[in-house]
N, C-alpha and C positions, 0 to 999 in steps of 0.2 A: 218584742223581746225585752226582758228585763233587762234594764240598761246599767245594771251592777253585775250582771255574767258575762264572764271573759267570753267573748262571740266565737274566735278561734276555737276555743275548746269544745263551747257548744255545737258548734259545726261537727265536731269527733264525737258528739254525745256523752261527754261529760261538762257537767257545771260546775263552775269554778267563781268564786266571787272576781270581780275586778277590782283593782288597786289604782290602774291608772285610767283614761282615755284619752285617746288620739284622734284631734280633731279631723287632719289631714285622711285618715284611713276611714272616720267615723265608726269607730271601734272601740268600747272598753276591752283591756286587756289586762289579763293576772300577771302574778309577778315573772314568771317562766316564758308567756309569750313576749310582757315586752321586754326583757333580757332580748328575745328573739331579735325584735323587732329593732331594738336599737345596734344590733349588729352589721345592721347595712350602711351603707357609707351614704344613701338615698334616703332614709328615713332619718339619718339622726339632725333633720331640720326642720321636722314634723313637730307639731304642737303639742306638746303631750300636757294633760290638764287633771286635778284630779276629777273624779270619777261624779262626782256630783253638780260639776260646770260643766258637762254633758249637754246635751242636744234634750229637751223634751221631747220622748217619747210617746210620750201618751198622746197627744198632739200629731196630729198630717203634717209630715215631714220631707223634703226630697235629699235624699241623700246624696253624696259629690260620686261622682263614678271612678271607675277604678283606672280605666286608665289614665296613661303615663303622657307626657312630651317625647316628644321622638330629638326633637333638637336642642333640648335644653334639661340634659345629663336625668330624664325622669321627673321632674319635677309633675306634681298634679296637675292634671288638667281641672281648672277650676273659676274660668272666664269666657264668656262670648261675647264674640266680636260681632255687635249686628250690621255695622257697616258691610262687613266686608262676606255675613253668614260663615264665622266659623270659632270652633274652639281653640283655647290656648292657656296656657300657662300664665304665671304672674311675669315671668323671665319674657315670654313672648311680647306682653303686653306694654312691657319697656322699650323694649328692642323694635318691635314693627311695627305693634298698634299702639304707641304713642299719642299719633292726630286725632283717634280714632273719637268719635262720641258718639260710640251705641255700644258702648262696655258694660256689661252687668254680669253679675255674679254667677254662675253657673247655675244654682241649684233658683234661684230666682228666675233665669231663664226658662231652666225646666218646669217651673211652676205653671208655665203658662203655655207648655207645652201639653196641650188635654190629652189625645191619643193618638195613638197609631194604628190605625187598620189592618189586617190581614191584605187589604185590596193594595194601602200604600207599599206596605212591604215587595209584595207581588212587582207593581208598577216599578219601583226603584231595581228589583232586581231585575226587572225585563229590560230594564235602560243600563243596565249595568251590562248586560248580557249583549246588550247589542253593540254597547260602545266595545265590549271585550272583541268582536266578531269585526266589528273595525280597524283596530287599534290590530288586530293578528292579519287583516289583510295588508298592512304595510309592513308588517314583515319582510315580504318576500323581494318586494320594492326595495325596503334596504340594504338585504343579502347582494342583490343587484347591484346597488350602490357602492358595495364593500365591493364586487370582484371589478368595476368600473375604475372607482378610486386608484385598484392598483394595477389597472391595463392604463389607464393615465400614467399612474408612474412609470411604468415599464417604456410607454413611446415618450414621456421629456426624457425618459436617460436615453434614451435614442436618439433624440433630436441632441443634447448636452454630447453622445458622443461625434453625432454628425459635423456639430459646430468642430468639436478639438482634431475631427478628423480631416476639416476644412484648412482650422488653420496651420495644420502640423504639414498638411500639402502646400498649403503655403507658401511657409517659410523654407520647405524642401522643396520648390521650385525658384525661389528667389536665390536660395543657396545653389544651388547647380547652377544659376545665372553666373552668380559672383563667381566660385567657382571655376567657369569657363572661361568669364572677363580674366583672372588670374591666370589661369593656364598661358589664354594667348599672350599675355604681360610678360610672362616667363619665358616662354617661348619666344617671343619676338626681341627679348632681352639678349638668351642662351643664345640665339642665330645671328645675335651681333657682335656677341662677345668673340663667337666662335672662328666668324667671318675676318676678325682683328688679329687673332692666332693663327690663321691661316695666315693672313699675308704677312705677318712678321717670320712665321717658317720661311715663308717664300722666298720672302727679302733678302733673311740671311742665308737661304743655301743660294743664291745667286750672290750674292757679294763675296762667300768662300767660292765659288768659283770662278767667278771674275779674277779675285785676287791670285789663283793656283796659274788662270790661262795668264797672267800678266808677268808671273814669275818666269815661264817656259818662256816666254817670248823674250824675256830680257836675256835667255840665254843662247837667243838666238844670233845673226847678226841680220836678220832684216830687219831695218831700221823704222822703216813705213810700218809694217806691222807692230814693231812697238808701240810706236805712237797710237795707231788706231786701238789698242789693247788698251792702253794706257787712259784713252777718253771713255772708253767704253764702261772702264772698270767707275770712274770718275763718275761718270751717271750714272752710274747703279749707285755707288757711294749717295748722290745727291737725291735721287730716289728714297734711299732709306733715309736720311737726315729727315727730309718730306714727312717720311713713315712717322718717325718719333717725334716729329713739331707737332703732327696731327693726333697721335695718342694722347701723348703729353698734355694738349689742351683739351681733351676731352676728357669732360667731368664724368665720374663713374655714377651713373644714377641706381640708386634704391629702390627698390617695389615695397610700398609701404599699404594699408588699409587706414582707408579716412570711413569709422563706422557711420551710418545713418542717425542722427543724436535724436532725432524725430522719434525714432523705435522709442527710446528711452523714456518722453513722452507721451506716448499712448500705451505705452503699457505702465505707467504710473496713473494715469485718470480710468486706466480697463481697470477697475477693480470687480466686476463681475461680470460674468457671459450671463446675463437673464435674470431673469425674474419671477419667482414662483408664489403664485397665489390663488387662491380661493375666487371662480369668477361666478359670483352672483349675478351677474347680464345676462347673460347667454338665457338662465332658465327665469328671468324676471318676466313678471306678465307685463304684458304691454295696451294700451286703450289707441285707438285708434280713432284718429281724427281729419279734419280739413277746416283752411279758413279761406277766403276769398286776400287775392292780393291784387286788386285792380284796384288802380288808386283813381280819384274820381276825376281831374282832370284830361285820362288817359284817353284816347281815342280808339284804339287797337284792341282785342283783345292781351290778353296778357303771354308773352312768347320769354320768359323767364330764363336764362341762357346759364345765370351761376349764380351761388347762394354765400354767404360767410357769417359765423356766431361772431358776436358781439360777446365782453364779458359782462354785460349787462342782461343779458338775455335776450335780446332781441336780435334780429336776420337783416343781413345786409342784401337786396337782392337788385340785379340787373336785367332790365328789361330788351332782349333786343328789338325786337316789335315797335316797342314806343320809344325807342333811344333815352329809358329814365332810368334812374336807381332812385331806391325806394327801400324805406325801413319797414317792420314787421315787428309789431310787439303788442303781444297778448291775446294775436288773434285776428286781429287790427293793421292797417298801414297809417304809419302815422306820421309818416313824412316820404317825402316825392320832390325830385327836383330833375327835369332834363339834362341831357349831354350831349355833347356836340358832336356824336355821334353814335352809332351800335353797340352795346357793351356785348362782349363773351367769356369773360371772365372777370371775377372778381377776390381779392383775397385779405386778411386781415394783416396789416404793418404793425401796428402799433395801439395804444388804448386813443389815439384821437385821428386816426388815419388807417381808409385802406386802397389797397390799385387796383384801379380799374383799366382792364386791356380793352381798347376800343378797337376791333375786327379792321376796318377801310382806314383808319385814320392811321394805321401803321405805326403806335403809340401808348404808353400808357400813362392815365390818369391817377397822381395822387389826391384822394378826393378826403374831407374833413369829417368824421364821423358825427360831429353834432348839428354840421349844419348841412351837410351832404354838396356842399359846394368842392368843387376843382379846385385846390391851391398848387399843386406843379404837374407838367409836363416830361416826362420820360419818353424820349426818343428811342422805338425800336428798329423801325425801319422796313419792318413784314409783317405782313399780316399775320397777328394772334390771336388765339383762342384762348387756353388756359393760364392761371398766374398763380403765382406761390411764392412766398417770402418765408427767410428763416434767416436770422442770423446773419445779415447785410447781405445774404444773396439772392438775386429777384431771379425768377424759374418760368420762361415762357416758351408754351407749345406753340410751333409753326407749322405750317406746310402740309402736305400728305394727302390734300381733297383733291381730287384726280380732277375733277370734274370743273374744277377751278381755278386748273396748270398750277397750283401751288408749289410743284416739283415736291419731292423726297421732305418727310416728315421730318423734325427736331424739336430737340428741346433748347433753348438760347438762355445765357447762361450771364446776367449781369451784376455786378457788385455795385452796390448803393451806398454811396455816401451823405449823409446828411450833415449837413453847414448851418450849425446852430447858432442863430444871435441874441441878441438881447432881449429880444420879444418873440414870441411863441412863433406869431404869425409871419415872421421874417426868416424862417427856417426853410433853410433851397436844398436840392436835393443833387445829385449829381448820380449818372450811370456811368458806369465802366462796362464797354462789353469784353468777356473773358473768353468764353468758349461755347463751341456748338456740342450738342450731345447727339449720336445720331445711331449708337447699339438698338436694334431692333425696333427701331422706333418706324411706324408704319402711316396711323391717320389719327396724331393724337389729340384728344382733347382735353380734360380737365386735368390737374395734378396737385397734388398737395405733399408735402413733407412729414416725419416724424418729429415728434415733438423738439429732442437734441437738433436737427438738422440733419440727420445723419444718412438718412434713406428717402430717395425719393420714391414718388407711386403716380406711375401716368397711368390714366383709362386712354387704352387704343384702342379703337374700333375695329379696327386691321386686327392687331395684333393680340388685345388680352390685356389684361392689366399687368404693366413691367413694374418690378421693383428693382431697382439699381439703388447704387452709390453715390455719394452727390458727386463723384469723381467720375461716371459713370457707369461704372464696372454693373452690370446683368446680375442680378442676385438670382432671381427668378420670374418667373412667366405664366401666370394664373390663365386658367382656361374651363372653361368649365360647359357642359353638354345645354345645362340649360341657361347660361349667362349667351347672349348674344349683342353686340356692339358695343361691349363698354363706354360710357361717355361720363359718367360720371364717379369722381371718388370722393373721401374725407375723410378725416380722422376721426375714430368715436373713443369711445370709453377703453381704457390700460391697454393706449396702441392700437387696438383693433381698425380694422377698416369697413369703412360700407362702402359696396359698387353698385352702380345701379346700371341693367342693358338699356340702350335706346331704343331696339327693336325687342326683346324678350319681355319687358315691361315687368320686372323688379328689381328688388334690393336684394345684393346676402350681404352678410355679416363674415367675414373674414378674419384670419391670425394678421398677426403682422406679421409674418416672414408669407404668406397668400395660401392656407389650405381655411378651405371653407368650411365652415360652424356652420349658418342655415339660412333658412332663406328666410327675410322678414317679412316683407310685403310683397305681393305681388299682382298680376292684372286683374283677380278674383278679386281682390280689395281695393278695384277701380282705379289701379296704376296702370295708365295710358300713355306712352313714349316718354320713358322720364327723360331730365335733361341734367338736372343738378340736383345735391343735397348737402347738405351739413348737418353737424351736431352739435347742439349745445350741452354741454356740459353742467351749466347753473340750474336747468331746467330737463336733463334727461331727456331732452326732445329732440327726433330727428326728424328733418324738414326736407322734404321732396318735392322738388318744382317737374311740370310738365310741359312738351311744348305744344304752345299755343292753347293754354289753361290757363283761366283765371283764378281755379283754385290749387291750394299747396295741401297734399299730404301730410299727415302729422305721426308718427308715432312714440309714446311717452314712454318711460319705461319707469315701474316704479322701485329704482334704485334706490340700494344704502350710502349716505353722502359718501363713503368712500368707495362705493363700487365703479366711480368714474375714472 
C-alpha cells in the first residue's frame, strides 16, 4: 500500500493522503484519524513521524503486531524474550527481563520466524484442547475442596466451642466447690454464733430466777433454806461471770476469700485457645525408605528399644539386644558406644545431653551427645521403660508387665536440677522424686511431651494412647480398630503425633488432642513389630525402629520449611 494513504480510511475505502506516521501502530494517518488517534490516553506516547521517515515499503517488511500488554497499562508488545520463549513490552523488559540475554526486537524475531503450517496450528490446538479437558477435570476436585474447606470450618468451631464448653464446666464445678466450702464456713460459723445466744438466754433466765426464788425465801423464816437459796443463786451468778469471761475473750472471726492469684497468671500467658492453620503434611507426598543400623562391633542382631532427633539431624538410638546406643546420620551409624546395661528408653535434655532409662539397672543415664559417653547417674529405683524431659521435669513409665509381677502400671514423675560449674564437664545433676501418675495407666511404654510441656502422651499397650495433663488430669483415650498395642509415640510436625502398634504393625498420624488423620505406613510397607520412632524436624524424616531389626524405616516428607 501506498505509504502516503491514511491506512484507516483506506480500510473504509476512501483515500486520503497522510500527513503523519505512527511508528508504534505502523500506520500513516491523515489529519482527522490522528486527531483520533491522539485522543487516547495509550497512544499519546506513540511515535508520531512525518510521513516520509516511514518504514520502506517497497521493501519485505514485518510489521509490529497489534496487540497490546496486558500488564503494563497497553503499551505494544514489541520484544522477545528468547530466554524465557515469550513476548513483552519495553515496561516488561525493565521490570522482569532485565537479566535476560536473548532480547531482540520483535519484528526481527518474526523475521526468522518462516511459517506456520495448517498441521502446526492443528497440533497447538489439539494440545490446547487437551490441556483444556485437564485443566476442567479439576474442577470438580476443587468444588470438593470448597465444600471441605468449610465442613473444616464448621467442626474447629466445634471443637473452639467444645474447648469454651470445657472450660466454662470448669470453672462451674470449681465454683460449686468453693461455693459449698463457704456454705459450710457459714454454716459452721451461724451454729456457733447461735449456740453462744442460746446459752446467754439460758443463763440469764436462770439468774432472773435464781434471784425471784431468793427474794421469796428471804421472806420466809427458814433460815436453812435461805442459805441454800442464797448459794445456789451465787453459782449460777458465777456460772454467768464464767459466761462473759469466755465471750469476752473470744475473738469474733471473719469469713474472708483469699482468691487463687495463680488464676491471674494463666490466664494472662492464655492468650489463645489454638491455633489455625493451613496443614500442608497431612497431603505432602512422602518417599519411602530404610538404612541399616547395626553398628559393626555389635554382636546381636539389632533389638532397637527407643529412638530421639538430634537438632543436628541425626537419631539417637538404644539398642536393648546389644546394651549399646548409637547415632544415625545420613543413613549411616556413626558412632556406637556400650552401657552398662539394657537401654528402653531414650529422650532428648538438652543440645549436648540425652537420658537414657536402663530397664534392670533401676536407673537413668545422662549420657553426652558428642561423645555418647555416661556423665551422671539418676536414681530411680524401678524398673523403666519410657523417658521424657521437658522443662526440669523427667517423665518415666513403670510397671504394668503382668508377666514380670511388675505390679500396677505409672508414670514417676522427677524434677531435675542441674548444678552448673565452672567447666561444662563438672555439671552434676540432681532428681527430686515428686509424684506417681497412676489415671488409667495400664502397661505403659514409651511417652513424650508437647512442645510447651503441657500435655503428656503415654503409648499403652493395655490401654490406648492416654493424653493427660502433666498434673495428670485424663484429657483423652485414643483407640482405634486398627491400632493394636501401642508402644510407641513422638512428636511430629504442628503438634501432631505418630503412634506406632506393636502387634498391628503401623504408624498413624494423629491431632494433638488424639483423633486420627491416617495411616502412614504400615506392614504392606514391610513394618514388622514396630517398637520405636521419632521425628525429625531438620530433615522431615520419620524414623521407625523394629524389634529385633537391623533395618530402620524412613519416611521423608517433602515439606515447606515451615510446615514443621
Amino acid at each position: 500500500m501506498d505509504k502516503h494513504t491514511c491506512i484507516p480510511c483506506a480500510r473504509e475505502g476512501t483515500k486520503i493522503s497522510a500527513v503523519k506516521y505512527c511508528i508504534d501502530c505502523d500506520s500513516p494517518l491523515c489529519t482527522e484519524c490522528l486527531k483520533q488517534h491522539n485522543r487516547f490516553d495509550a497512544m499519546r506516547c506513540h511515535q508520531i513521524v512525518e510521513t516520509g521517515s516511514g518504514p520502506d515499503t517497497s521493501k519485505e517488511r514485518f510489521e509490529l503486531p497489534t496487540q497490546r500488554c496486558a500488564t503494563h497499562h497497553g503499551k505494544l508488545i514489541d520484544m522477545y524474550c528468547g530466554d524465557h520463549d515469550e513476548v513483552c513490552c519495553v515496561a516488561c523488559v525493565a521490570v522482569i527481563h532485565s537479566h535476560c540475554k536473548g532480547m531482540t526486537y520483535l519484528p526481527q524475531a518474526a523475521a526468522k520466524f518462516t511459517h506456520c503450517t495448517d498441521n502446526d496450528i492443528a497440533a497447538i490446538k489439539e494440545r490446547i484442547n487437551q490441556l483444556q479437558t485437564r485443566l476442567g477435570a479439576l474442577i470438580p476436585g476443587k468444588r470438593q475442596d470448597t465444600t471441605r474447606v468449610h465442613e473444616e470450618k464448621e467442626s474447629i468451631l466445634q471443637q473452639i466451642r467444645m474447648i469454651k464448653e470445657m472450660v466454662i464446666q470448669h470453672f462451674a464445678d470449681i465454683e460449686s466447690q468453693l461455693v459449698f466450702a463457704l456454705d459450710s464456713t457459714v454454716n459452721s460459723s451461724a451454729e456457733e454464733i447461735s449456740n453462744d445466744i442460746n446459752k446467754l438466754e439460758e443463763t440469764i433466765s436462770s439468774l432472773k430466777n435464781e434471784v425471784n426464788l431468793l427474794e421469796e425465801q428471804k421472806k420466809g423464816s427458814n433460815v436453812s433454806s435461805l442459805f441454800v437459796q442464797l448459794k445456789i443463786t451465787t453459782c449460777c451468778e458465777r456460772r454467768g461471770l464464767s459466761l462473759e469471761k469466755m465471750l469476752n475473750s473470744k475473738r469474733p472471726r471473719t469469713i474472708e476469700f483469699n482468691p487463687n492469684l495463680k488464676l491471674y497468671t494463666v490466664l494472662d500467658e492464655l492468650k489463645t485457645m489454638g491455633e489455625v492453620f493451613e496443614n500442608y503434611f497431612t497431603g505432602s507426598p512422602a518417599t519411602l525408605g530404610e538404612c541399616s543400623i547395626h553398628a559393626t562391633k555389635e554382636k546381636s542382631i539389632s533389638d532397637v528399644s527407643s529412638t530421639c532427633a538430634l537438632h543436628d539431624g541425626s537419631i539417637i538410638l538404644t539398642d536393648f539386644k546389644n546394651e549399646t546406643i548409637k547415632k544415625e546420620l545420613g543413613g549411616f551409624i556413626v558412632q556406637s558406644r556400650e552401657l552398662p546395661g539394657p537401654p528402653l528408653g531414650v529422650c532428648y535434655m538438652d543440645h549436648s545431653t540425652v537420658l537414657v532409662s536402663l530397664w534392670n539397672k533401676m536407673n537413668v543415664k545422662a549420657v553426652a551427645t558428642s561423645t555418647l559417653k555416661v556423665t551422671h547417674d539418676l536414681h530411680v529405683g524401678k524398673p523403666c521403660r519410657g523417658i521424657a524431659y521437658n522443662d526440669g521435669l523427667m517423665y518415666v513409665t513403670c510397671g504394668g508387665w503382668s508377666e514380670g509381677n511388675e505390679g500396677p502400671g505409672y508414670v514417676a514423675v522427677y524434677q531435675i536440677i542441674q548444678h552448673y560449674q565452672r567447666k561444662e564437664t563438672e555439671t552434676s545433676f540432681e532428681s527430686n522424686f515428686l509424684k506417681t501418675i497412676t489415671n488409667q495407666i495400664g502397661f505403659p511404654h514409651q511417652i513424650t511431651t508437647s512442645k510447651d510441656g503441657s500435655v503428656i502422651y503415654v503409648a499403652d499397650a493395655d490401654t490406648g494412647l492416654i493424653i493427660m495433663t502433666k498434673y495428670g488430669r485424663v484429657l483423652n483415650v485414643f483407640k482405634h480398630e486398627e491400632m493394636d498395642a501401642p508402644v510407641g509415640v513422638c512428636l511430629g510436625p504442628k503438634n501432631r503425633l505418630f503412634l506406632c502398634g506393636g502387634k498391628s504393625n503401623n504408624v498413624m498420624l494423629l491431632s494433638a488432642d488424639g483423633q486420627y488423620l491416617r495411616t502412614v505406613i504400615s506392614e504392606s510397607d514391610g513394618v514388622q513389630r514396630p517398637m520405636a520412632l521419632c521425628y525429625c524436624e531438620e530433615k522431615s524424616r520419620l524414623a521407625v525402629t523394629m524389634s529385633k531389626n537391623d533395618k530402620m524405616k524412613t519416611v521423608t516428607y517433602n515439606c515447606k520449611p515451615n510446615d514443621n
